[in-house]
C-alpha positions in Angstrom: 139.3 17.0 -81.9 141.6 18.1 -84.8 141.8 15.4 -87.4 144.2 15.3 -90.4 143.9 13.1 -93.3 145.8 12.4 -96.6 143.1 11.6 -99.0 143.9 10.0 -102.7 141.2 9.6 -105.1 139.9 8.5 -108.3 140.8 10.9 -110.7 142.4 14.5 -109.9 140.5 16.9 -108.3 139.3 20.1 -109.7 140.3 23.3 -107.8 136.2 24.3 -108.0 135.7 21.1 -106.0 138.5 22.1 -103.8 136.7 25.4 -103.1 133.0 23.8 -102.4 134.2 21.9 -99.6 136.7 24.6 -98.0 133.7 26.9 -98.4 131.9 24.2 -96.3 129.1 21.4 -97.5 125.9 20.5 -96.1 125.1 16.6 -95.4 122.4 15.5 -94.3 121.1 18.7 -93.5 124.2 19.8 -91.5 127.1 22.0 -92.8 130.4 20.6 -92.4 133.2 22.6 -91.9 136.1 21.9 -93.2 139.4 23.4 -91.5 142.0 23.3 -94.2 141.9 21.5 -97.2 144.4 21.8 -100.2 146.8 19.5 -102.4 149.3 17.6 -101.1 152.7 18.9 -101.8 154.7 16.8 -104.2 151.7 15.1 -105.0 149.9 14.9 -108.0 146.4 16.5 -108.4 144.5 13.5 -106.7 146.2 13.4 -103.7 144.6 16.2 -101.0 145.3 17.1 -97.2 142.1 17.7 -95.1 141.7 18.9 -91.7 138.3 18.5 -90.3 137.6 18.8 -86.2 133.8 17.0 -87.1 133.5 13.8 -85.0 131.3 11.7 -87.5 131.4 8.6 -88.6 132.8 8.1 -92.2 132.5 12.0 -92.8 135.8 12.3 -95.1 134.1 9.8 -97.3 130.8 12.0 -97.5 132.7 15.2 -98.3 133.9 13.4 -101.2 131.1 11.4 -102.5 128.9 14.8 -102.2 131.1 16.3 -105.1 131.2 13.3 -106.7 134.8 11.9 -106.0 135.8 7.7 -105.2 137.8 7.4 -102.2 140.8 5.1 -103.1 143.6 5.4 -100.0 142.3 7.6 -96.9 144.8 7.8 -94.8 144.3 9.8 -90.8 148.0 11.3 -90.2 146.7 13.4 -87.2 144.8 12.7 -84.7 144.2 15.3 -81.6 147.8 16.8 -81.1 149.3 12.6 -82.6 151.2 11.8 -85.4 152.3 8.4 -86.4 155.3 9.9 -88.3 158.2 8.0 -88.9 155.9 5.2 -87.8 155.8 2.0 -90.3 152.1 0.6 -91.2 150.9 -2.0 -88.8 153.4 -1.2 -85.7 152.7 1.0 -82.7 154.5 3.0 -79.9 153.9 4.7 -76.7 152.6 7.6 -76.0 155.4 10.1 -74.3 154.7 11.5 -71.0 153.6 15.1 -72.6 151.5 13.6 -75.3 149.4 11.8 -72.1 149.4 15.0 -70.3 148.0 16.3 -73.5 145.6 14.3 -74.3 143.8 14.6 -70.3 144.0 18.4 -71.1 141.2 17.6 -74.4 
């Protein structure tokens, strides 16, 4: 399932890191493959976009740790074909007919 996530971290993030893990990163033994990853637009250098389709637990966090980055705000914006745009922290909504019909199609 396709899985988008605004990451910000410790300090900025150096565009050789950036290449490791779009080149894809072995943990524990297993490559991870990362869909897209790249800076945030508008953002500063710390702040990246990551698209993963892995199902782990807590795999975001190991991409980073495995080239040596802190994890300070993660933040999943996409989830399957979901957003939670325009959509204030804490509050929810319900799901439109299509985005059922969607989500029985996964």
């Amino acid at each position: 399932m396709r899985k988008i996530y605004q990451v910000a971290l410790d300090r900025s993030f150096k565009h050789e890191d950036l290449m490791q893990l779009r080149n894809g990163i072995a943990i524990n033994g297993e490559v991870i493959d990362v869909k897209e990853i790249n800076y945030v637009e508008d953002g500063r250098n710390n702040e990246i976009g990551i698209e993963i389709h892995s199902g782990k637990d807590n795999i975001v966090q190991a991409l980073f740790e495995a080239v040596k980055y802190e994890i300070k705000v993660l933040d999943r914006v996409v989830l399957g074909g979901l957003t939670k745009k325009d959509l204030p922290r804490g509050h929810y909504r319900s799901l439109t007919e299509q985005e059922i019909i969607n989500l029985k199609m996964i």
